[in-house]
C-alpha positions as CSV (number, residue, x, y, z in Angstrom):
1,X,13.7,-0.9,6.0
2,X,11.1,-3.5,7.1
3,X,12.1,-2.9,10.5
4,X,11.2,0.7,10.0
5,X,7.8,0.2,8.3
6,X,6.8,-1.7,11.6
7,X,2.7,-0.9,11.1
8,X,3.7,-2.1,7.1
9,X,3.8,1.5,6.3
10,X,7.1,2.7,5.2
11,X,7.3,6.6,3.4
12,X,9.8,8.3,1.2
13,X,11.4,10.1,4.0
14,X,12.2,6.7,6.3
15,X,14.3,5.9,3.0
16,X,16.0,9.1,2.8
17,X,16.4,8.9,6.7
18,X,18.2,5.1,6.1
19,X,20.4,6.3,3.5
20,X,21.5,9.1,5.3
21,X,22.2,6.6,8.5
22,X,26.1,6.0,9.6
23,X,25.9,2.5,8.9
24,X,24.8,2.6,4.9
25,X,27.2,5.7,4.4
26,X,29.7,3.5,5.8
27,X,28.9,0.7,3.5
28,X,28.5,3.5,0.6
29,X,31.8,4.4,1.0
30,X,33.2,1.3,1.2
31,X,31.7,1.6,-2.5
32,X,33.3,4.5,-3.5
33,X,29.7,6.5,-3.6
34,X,30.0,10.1,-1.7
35,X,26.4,10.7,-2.1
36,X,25.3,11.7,1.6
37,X,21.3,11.5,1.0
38,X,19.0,11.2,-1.8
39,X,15.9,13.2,-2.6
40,X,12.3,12.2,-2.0
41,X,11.3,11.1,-5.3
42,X,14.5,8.9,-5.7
43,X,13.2,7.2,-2.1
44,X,9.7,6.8,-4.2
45,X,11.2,5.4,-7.1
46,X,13.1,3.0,-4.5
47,X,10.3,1.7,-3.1
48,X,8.6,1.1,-6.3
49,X,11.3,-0.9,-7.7
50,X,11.4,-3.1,-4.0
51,X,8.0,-3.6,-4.7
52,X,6.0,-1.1,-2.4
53,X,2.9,0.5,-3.2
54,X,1.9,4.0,-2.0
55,X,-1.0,5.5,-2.1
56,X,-4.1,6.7,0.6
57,X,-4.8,4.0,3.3
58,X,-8.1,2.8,2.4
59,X,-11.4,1.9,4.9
60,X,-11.6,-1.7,5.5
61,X,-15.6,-1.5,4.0
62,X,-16.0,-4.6,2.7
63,X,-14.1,-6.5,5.1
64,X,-16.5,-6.1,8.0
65,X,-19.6,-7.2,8.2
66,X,-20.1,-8.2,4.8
67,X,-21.5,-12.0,6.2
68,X,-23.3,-10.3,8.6
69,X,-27.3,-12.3,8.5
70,X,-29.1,-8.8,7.4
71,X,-26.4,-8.3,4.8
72,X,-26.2,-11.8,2.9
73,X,-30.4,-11.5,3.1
74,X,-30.6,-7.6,1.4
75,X,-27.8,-9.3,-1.3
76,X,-30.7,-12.7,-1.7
77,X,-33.3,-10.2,-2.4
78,X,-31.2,-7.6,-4.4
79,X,-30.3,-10.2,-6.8
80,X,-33.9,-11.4,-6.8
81,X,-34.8,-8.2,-7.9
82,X,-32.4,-7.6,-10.3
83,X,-33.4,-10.6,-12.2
84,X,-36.5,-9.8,-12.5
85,X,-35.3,-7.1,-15.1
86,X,-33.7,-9.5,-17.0
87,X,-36.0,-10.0,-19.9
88,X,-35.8,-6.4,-20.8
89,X,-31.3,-6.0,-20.7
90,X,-29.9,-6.4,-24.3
C-alpha cells in the first residue's frame, strides 16, 4: 500500500484495487477467505484502522512566508495594537 500512495496519498479505491490483486487473493485463499473484493467504505474503514487520515488536501498558508521581514513586522505591530485594548477586556 505505501508503494501505491507514492505522492503519500493513498484512496479507498487503491485498497479495493490491492485486494482484488492476484497476489493477496492468493494469500486470501491460502486463508480460506473467498471474498474477491471489498467495498469502498470497508477500504475507508481500512485505512482508518492503519492509521490514515482522509480528508481535502489543504493550502500550505501558513507554511510560506510566514518569516518573511514584512510579515513578523505587521505581527510586532498587531500585537502592539492589540495590547493597547487590554485595560478594557474582562
Amino acid at each position: 500500500m505505501i508503494e501505491k500512495a507514492k505522492g503519500s496519498f493513498l484512496k479507498a479505491e487503491n485498497v479495493v484495487d490491492i485486494v482484488a490483486s492476484p497476489g493477496l487473493q492468493a494469500v486470501f485463499a491460502c486463508k480460506g477467505i473467498t471474498r474477491t473484493s471489498i467495498s469502498l467504505r470497508t477500504g475507508l474503514c481500512w485505512l482508518e484502522k492503519l492509521g490514515w487520515t482522509y480528508g481535502k488536501l489543504r493550502d500550505g498558508m501558513y507554511l510560506d512566508g510566514h518569516e518573511r521581514p514584512d510579515v513578523v513586522e505587521y505581527r510586532r505591530e498587531f500585537v502592539k495594537w492589540w495590547m493597547g485594548y487590554e485595560q478594557q477586556f474582562h
